[in-house]
FIKOL-314633 format. One record per residue: residue number from 1; x, y, z of N, C-alpha, C in turn; residue in three letters. Coordinates in Angstrom, 1 decimal, m for minus. Layout:
BEGIN
NUM	X	Y	Z	X	Y	Z	X	Y	Z	ala
...
This chain:
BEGIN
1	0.8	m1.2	0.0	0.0	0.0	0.0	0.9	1.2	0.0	unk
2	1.0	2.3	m0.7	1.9	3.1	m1.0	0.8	4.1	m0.1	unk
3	1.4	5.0	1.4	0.6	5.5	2.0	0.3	7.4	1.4	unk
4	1.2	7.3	0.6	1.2	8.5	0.0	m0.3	9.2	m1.1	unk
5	m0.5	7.8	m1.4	m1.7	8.1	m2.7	m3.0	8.1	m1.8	unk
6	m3.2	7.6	m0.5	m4.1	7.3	0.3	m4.8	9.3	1.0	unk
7	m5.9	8.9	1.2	m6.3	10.6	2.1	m8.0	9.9	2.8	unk
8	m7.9	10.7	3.6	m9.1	10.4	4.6	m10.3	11.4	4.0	unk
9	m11.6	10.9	3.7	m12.9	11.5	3.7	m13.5	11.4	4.5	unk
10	m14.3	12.6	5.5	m15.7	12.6	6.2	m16.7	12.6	5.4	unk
11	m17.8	11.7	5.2	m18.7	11.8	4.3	m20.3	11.8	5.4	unk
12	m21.3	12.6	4.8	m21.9	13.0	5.5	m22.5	14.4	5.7	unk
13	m23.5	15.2	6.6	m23.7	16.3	7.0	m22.7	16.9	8.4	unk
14	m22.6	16.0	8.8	m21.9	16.4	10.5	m20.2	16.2	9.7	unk
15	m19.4	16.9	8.6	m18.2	16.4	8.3	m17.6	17.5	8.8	unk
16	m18.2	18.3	9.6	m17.1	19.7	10.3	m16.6	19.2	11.4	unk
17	m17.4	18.7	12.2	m17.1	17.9	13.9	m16.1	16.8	13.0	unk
18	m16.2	16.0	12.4	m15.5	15.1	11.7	m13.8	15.5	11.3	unk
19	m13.9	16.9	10.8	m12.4	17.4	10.3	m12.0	17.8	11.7	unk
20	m11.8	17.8	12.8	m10.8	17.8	13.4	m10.1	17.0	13.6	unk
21	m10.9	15.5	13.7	m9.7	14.2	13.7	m9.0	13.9	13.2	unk
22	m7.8	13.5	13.7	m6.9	13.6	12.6	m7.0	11.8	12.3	unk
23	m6.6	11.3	11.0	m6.5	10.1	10.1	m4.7	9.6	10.1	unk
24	m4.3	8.3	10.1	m3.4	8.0	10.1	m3.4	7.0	9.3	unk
25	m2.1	6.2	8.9	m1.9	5.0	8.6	m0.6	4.1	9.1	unk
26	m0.8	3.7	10.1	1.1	3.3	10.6	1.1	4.8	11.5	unk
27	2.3	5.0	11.3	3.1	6.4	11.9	2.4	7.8	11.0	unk
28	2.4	7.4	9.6	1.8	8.5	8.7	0.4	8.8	8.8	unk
29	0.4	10.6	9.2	m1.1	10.8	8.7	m1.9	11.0	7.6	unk
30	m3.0	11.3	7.1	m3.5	11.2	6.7	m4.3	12.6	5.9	unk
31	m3.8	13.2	4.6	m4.6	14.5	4.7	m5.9	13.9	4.5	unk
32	m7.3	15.1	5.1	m8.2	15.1	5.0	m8.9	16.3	3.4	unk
33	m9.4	15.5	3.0	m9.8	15.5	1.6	m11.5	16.1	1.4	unk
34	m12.1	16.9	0.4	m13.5	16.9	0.5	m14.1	16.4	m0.5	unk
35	m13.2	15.5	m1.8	m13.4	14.6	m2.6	m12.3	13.3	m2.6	unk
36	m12.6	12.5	m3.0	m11.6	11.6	m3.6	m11.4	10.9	m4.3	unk
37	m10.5	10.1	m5.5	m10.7	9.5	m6.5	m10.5	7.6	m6.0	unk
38	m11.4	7.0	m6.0	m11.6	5.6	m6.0	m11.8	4.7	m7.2	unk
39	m10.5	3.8	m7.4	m10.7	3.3	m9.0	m11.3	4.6	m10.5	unk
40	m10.6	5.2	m10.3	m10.8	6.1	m11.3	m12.2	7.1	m11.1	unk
41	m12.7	7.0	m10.2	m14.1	7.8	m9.8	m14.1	8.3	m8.9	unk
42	m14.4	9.7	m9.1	m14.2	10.6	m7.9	m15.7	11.0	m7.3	unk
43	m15.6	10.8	m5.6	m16.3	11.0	m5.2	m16.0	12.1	m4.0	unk
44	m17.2	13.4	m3.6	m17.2	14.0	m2.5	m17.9	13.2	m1.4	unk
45	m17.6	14.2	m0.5	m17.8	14.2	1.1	m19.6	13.9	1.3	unk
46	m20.2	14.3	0.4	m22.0	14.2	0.2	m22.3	13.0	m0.4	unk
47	m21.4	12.3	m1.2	m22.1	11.1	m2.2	m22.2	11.3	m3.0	unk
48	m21.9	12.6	m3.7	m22.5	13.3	m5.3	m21.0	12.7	m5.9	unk
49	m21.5	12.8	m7.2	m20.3	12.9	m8.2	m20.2	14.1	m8.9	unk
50	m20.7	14.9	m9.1	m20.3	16.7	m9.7	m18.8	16.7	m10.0	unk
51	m18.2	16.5	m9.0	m16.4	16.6	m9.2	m16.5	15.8	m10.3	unk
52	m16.7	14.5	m10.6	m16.0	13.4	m11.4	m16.5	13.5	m13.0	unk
53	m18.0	13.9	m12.5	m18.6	14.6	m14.1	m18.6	16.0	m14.5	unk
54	m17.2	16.7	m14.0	m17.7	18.3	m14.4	m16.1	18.0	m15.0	unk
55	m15.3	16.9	m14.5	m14.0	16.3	m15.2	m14.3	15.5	m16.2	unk
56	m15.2	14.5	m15.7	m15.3	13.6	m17.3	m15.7	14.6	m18.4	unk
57	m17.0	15.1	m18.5	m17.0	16.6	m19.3	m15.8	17.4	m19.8	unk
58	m15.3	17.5	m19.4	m14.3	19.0	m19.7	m13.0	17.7	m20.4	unk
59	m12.5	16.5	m20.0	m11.5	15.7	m20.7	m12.7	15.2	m22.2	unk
60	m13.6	15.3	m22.1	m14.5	14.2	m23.4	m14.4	15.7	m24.2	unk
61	m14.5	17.1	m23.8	m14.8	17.7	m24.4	m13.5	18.2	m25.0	unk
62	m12.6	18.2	m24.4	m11.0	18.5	m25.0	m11.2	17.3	m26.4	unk
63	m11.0	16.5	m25.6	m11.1	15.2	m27.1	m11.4	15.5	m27.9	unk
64	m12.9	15.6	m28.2	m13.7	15.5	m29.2	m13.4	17.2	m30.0	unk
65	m13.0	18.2	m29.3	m12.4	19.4	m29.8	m11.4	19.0	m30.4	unk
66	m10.5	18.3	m30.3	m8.7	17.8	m31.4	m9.4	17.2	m32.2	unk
67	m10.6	16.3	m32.0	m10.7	15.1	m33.6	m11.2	16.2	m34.5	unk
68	m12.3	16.8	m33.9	m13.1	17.8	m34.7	m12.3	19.1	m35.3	unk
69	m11.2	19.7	m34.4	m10.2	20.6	m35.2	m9.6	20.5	m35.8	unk
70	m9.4	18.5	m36.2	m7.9	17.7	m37.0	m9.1	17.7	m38.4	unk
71	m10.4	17.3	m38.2	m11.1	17.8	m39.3	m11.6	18.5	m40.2	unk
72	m11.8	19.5	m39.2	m12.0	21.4	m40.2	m10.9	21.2	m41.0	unk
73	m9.5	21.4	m40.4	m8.0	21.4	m40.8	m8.1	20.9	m42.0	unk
74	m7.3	21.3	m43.4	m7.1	20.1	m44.4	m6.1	18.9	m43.7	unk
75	m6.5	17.5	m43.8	m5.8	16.1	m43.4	m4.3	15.7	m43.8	unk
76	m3.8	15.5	m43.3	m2.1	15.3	m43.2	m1.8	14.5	m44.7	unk
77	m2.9	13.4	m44.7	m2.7	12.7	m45.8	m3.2	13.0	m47.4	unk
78	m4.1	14.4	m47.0	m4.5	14.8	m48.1	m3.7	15.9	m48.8	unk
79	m2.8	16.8	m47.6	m1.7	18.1	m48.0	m0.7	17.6	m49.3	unk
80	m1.1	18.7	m50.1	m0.7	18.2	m51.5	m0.4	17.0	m52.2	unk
81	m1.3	16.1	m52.0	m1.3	14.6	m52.6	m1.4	14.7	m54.3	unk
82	m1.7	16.0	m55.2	m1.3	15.6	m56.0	m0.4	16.2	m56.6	unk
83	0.8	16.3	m56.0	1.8	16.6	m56.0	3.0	15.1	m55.6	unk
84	2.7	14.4	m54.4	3.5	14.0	m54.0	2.7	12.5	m54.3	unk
85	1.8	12.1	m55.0	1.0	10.9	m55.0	1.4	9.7	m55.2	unk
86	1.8	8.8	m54.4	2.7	7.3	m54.5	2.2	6.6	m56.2	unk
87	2.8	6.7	m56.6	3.0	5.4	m58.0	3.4	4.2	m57.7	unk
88	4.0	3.8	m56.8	4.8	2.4	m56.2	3.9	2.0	m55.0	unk
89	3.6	0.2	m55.8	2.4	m0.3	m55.0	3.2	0.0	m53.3	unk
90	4.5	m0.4	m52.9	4.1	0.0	m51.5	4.2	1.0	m50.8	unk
91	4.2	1.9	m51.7	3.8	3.4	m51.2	2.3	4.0	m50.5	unk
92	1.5	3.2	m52.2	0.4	2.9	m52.0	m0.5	2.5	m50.7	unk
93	0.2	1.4	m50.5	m0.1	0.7	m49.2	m0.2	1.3	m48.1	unk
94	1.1	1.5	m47.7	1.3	2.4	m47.1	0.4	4.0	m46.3	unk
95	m0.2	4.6	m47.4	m0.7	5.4	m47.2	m2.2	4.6	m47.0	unk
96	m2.4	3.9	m47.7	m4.1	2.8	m47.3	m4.1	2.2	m46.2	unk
97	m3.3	2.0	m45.8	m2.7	1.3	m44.2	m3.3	2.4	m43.2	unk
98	m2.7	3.0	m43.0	m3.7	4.5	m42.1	m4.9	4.4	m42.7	unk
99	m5.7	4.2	m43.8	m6.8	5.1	m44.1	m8.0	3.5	m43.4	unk
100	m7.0	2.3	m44.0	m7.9	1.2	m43.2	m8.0	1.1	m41.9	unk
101	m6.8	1.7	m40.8	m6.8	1.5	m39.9	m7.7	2.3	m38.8	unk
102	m8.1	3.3	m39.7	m8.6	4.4	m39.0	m10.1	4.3	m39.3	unk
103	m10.3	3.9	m40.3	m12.0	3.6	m41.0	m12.5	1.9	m39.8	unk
104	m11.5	1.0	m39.8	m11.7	m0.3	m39.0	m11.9	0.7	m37.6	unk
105	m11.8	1.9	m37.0	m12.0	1.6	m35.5	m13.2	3.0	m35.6	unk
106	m14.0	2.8	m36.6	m15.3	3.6	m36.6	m16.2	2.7	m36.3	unk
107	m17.3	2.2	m35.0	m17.9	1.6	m34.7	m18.8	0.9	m35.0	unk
108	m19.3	1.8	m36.8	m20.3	2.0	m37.5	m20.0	1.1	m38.7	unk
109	m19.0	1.1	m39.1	m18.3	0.4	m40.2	m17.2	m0.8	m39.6	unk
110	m16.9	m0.7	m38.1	m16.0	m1.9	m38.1	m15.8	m3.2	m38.7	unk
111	m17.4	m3.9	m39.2	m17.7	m5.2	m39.2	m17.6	m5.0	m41.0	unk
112	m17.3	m4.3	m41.4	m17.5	m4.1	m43.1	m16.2	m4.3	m43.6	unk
113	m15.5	m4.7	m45.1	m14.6	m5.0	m45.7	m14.1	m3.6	m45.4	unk
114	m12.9	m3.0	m46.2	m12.1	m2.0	m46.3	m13.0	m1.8	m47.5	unk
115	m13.3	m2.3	m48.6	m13.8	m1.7	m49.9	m15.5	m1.1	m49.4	unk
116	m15.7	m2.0	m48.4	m17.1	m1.6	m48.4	m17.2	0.1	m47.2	unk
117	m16.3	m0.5	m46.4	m16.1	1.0	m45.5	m15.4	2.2	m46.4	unk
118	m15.0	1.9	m47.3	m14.4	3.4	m47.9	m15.5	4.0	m48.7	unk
119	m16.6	2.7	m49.3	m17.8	3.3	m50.5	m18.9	4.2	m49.1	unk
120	m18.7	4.0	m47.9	m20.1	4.1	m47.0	m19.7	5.8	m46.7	unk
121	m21.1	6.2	m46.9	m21.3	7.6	m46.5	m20.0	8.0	m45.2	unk
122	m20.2	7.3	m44.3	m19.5	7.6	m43.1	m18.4	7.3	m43.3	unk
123	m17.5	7.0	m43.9	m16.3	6.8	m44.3	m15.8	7.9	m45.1	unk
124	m16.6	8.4	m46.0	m16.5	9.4	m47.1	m16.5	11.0	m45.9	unk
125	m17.5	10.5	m44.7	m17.3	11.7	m43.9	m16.2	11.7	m42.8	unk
126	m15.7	10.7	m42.7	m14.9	10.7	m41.6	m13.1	10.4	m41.6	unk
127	m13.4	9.8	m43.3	m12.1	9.3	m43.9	m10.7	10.3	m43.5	unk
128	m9.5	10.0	m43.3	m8.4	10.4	m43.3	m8.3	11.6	m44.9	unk
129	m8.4	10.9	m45.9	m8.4	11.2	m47.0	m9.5	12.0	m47.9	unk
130	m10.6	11.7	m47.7	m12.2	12.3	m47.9	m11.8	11.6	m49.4	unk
């Protein structure tokens, strides 16, 4: 048990009378906390989750802001492609290697060939390449 990652919560209405005691483990005490994270979920001193979902929010929303700004953006694999366009099958590949790889982990099209996920609307919207 690494005592460092550990902290004491009063959970409850009466958690004022509560914060004077002090928490220990062994010789080490214990700060007292008015949330805490357990297995990846944070919980306050009341039972609410507010903390854990005003975080899950704000990280889902960062995310979804980079995929959606890497979109507006013109695509890495599309910047002057016909200029630089592979003629040599493993160039070719190469560049289809990303576009399968990224089309297979769309939820929507997972279960579909590569020919059939490149013809589907959602591929045509979501593609690396458009």
């Amino acid at each position: 048990m690494s005592v460092g990652k550990c902290a004491a919560i009063c959970v409850g209405h009466r958690v004022n009378s509560l914060a004077d005691h002090k928490y220990s483990i062994g010789y080490s005490s214990l700060p007292l906390r008015d949330h805490v994270v357990d297995l990846g979920v944070t919980v306050d001193s009341m039972l609410k989750y507010s903390v854990h979902i005003n975080q899950l929010a704000a990280k889902a929303k960062r995310r979804s802001g980079l995929l959606f700004r890497y979109f507006v953006t013109r695509p890495l694999l599309e910047y002057a492609s016909s200029i630089w366009s592979p003629t040599q099958a493993g160039l070719i590949d190469k560049v289809e290697s990303v576009q399968r790889q990224f089309t297979k982990r769309i939820p929507a099209l997972h279960e579909l060939s590569y020919r059939d996920r490149f013809k589907s609307r959602i591929a045509r919207t979501w593609s690396v390449t458009s």
